[in-house]
C-alpha positions in Angstrom: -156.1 -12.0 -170.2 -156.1 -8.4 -168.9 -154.0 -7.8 -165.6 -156.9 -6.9 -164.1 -159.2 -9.9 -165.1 -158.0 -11.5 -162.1 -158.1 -8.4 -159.4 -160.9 -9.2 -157.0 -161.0 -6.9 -154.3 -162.3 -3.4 -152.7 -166.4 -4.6 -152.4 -166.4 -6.5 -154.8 -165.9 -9.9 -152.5 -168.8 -8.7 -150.7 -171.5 -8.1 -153.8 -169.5 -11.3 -155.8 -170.8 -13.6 -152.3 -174.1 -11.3 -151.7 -175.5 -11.2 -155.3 -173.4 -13.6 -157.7 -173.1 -17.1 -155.7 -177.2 -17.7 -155.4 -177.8 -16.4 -159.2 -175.3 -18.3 -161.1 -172.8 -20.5 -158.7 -175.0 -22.3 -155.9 -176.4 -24.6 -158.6 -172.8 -25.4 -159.9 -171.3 -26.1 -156.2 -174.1 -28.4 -155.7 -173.0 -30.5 -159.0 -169.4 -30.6 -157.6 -170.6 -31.4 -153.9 -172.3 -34.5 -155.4 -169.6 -35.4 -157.8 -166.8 -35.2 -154.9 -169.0 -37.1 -152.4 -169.3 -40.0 -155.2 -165.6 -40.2 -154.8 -165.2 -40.2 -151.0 -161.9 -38.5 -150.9 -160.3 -38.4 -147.0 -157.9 -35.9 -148.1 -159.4 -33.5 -150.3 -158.2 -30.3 -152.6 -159.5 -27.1 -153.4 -158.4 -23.9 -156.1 -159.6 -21.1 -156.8 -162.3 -21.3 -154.0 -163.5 -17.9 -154.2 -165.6 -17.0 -151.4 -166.6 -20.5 -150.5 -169.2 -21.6 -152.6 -168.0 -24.9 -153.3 -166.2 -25.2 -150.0 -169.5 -25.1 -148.1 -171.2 -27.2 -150.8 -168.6 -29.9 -150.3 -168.2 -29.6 -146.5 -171.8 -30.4 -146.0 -171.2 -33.8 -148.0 -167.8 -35.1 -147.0 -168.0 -37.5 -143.7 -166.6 -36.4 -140.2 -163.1 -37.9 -140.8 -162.4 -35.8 -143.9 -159.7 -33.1 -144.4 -160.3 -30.2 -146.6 -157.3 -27.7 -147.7 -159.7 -24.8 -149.7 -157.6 -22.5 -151.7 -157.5 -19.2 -153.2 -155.0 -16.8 -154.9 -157.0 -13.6 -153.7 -156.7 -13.4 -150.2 -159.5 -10.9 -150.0 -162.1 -13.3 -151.6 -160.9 -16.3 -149.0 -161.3 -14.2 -146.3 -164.8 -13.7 -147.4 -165.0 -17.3 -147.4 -163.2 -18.3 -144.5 -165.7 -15.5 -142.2 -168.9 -17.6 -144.2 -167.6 -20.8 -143.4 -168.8 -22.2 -140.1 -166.0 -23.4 -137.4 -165.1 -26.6 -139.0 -161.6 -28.1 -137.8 -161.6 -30.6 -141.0 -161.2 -27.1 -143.3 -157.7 -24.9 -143.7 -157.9 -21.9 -145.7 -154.5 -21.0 -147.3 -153.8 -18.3 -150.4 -151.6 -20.2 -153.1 -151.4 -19.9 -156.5 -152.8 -22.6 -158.9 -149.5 -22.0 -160.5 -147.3 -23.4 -158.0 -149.1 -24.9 -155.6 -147.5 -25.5 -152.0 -148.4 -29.0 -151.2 -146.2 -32.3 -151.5 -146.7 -34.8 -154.5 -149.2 -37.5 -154.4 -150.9 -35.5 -151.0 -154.9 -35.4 -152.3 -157.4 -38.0 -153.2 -159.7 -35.3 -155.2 -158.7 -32.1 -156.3 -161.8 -29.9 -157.4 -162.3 -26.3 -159.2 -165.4 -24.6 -160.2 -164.7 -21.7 -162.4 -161.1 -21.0 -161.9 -159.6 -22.5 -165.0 -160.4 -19.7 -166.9 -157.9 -17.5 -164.5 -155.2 -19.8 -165.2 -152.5 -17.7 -167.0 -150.9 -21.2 -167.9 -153.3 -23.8 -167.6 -150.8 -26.7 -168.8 -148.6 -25.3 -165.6 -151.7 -25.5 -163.4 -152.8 -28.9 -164.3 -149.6 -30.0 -164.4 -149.6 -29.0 -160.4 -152.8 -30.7 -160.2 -151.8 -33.8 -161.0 -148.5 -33.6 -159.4 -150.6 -33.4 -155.5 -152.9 -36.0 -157.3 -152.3 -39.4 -155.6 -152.5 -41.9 -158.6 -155.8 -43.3 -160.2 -157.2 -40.1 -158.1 -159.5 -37.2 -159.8 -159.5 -33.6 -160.6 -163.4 -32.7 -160.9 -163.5 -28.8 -162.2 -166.0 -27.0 -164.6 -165.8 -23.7 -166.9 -168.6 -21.7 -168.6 -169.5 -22.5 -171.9 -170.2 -19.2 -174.6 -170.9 -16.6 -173.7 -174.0 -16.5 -176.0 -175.5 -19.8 -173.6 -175.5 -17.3 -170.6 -178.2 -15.0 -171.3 -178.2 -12.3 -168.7 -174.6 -11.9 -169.0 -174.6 -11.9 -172.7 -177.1 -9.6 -172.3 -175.3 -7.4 -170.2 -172.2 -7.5 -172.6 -174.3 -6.4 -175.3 -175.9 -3.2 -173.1 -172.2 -2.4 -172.2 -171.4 -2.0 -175.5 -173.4 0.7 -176.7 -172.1 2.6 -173.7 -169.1 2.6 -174.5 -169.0 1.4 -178.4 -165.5 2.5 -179.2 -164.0 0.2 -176.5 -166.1 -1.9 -175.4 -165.7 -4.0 -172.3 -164.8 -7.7 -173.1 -163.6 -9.4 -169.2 -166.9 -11.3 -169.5 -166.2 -12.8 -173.1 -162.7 -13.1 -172.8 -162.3 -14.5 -169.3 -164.9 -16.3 -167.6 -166.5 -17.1 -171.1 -163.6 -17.6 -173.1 -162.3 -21.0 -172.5 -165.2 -23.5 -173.8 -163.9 -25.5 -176.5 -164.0 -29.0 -175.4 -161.2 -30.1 -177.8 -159.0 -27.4 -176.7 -160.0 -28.9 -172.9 -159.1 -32.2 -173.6 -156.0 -31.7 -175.4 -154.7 -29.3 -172.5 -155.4 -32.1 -169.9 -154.4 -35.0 -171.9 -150.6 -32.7 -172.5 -150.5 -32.4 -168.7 -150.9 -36.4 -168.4 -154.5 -37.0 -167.4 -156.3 -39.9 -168.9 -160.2 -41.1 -168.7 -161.2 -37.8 -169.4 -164.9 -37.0 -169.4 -166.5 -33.7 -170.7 -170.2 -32.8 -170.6 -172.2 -29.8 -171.0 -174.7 -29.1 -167.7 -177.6 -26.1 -168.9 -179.2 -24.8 -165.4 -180.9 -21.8 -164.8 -180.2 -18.6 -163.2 -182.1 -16.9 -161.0 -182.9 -13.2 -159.6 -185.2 -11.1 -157.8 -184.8 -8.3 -160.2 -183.6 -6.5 -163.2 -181.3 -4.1 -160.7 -179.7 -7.5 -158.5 -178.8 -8.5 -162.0 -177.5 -5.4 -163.0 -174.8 -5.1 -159.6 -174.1 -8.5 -159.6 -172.5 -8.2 -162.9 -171.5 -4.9 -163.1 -169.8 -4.5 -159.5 -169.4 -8.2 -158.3 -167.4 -8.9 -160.7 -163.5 -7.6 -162.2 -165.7 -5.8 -165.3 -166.4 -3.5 -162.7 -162.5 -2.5 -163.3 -163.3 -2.2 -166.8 -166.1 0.0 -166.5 -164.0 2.3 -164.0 -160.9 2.1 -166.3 -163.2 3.9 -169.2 -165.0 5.8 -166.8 -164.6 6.0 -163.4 -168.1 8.1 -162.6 -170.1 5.5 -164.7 -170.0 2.4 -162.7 -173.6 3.5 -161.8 -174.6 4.6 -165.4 -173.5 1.2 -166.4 -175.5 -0.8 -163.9 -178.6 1.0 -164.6 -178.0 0.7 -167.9 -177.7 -3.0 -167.7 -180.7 -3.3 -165.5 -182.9 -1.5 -167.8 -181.7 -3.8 -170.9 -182.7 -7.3 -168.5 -186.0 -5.2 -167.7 -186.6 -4.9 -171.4 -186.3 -8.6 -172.1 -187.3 -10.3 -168.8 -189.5 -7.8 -167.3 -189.6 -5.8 -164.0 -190.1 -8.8 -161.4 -188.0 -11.7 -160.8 -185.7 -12.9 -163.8 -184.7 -16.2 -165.1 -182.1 -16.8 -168.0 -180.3 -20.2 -169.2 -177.3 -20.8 -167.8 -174.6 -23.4 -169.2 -171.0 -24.9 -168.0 -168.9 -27.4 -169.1 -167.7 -29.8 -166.2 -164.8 -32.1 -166.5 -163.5 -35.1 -164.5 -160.2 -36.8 -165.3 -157.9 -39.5 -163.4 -154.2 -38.9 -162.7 
């Protein structure tokens, strides 16, 4: 993982919340919402909560009673959040690290995740954590992006990027968000950390977008390959993006788009 994979600030909070969350992560947060709910957790974790997809998703299904710690290691992307968010005294925002999370042992009933794994520089340190503010026989619901190649528009994207800049060719998408699907690998990381009844299955939505050009900044500035593009670059970001749009035009058309989307959720017991 690049240093910068993980950077997400400047605008792109804003665009990720604006143009990402309703074309690829409102569907997910729903899944989670319902799979949390199931569990009907009074103390309940978050990580890597972004800009408060899930969090909002969740809050809507948990009763009155509940309390809800959502957290983030970018400040910047929980502020976006927290500002989203409704008053709600059951939430507390607070930045920590998956890493070395800053709660007591056996403190949660669920802990949940949607799309953060990925970012996890050691994942067996992270779910190690997870289980350790676990209370026993409790869950950890998260979920990951499958290939790369089962997300269209950003495969799509990937492959326009790449005749921009063919010699070095920008790879966050593949390598980060899309680079940790093997459910094997998944299970044996979790199972090494000490979960047990672990269960793994594949969930194909689809995305959605009012055009070629949301698609295009969604990915292109919402997102840390924005960094990427800059780092080769720095007066192509725009280039890129209308690049990218006019490769989705070519395959989807000029109106709305639709493309397969498909994640990998996972819930396992302490």
């Amino acid at each position: 993982m690049s240093n910068t994979d993980k950077v997400f600030a400047g605008s792109i909070p804003k665009l990720y919340d604006e143009y990402l969350v309703p074309m690829i992560f409102s569907v997910y947060a729903d899944d989670i919402a319902r799979r949390v709910a199931a569990l009907s957790p009074s103390v309940l974790l978050e990580i890597a909560a972004g800009t408060g997809v899930v969090t909002r998703a969740v809050a809507a299904a948990l009763p009155r009673g509940a309390r809800y710690v959502a957290t983030d290691l970018n400040e910047p992307m929980l502020a976006v959040a927290a500002q989203r968010q409704t008053d709600d005294d059951r939430i507390t925002w607070r930045q920590a690290d998956a890493s070395a999370l800053p709660f007591d042992d056996a403190a949660f009933d669920v802990v949940c995740c949607q799309f953060g794994a990925m970012f996890f520089p050691d994942r067996f340190k992270a779910y190690g954590e997870v289980k350790r503010v676990l209370k026993p026989n409790s869950t950890f619901v998260f979920n990951v992006w499958d290939r790369i190649e089962d997300n269209v528009l950003t495969h799509e994207a990937t492959i326009a990027l790449g005749k921009m800049f063919p010699d070095d060719p920008p790879r966050f998408m593949v390598r980060t968000p899309h680079g940790y699907y093997d459910k094997a690998v998944i299970r044996a990381d979790l199972e090494r950390a000490g979960f047990r009844d672990i269960s793994i299955e594949t969930r194909s939505e689809i995305s959605r977008a009012p055009s070629p050009e949301y698609v295009a900044i969604a990915l292109c500035q919402g997102t840390p390959l924005r960094s990427e593009i800059e780092a080769r670059d720095a007066g192509k970001l725009q280039a890129a993006t209308d690049l990218v749009a006019e490769a989705v035009r070519t395959r989807h058309g000029s109106g709305a788009v639709e493309g397969r989307i498909q994640a990998i959720v996972i819930e396992a017991r302490r």
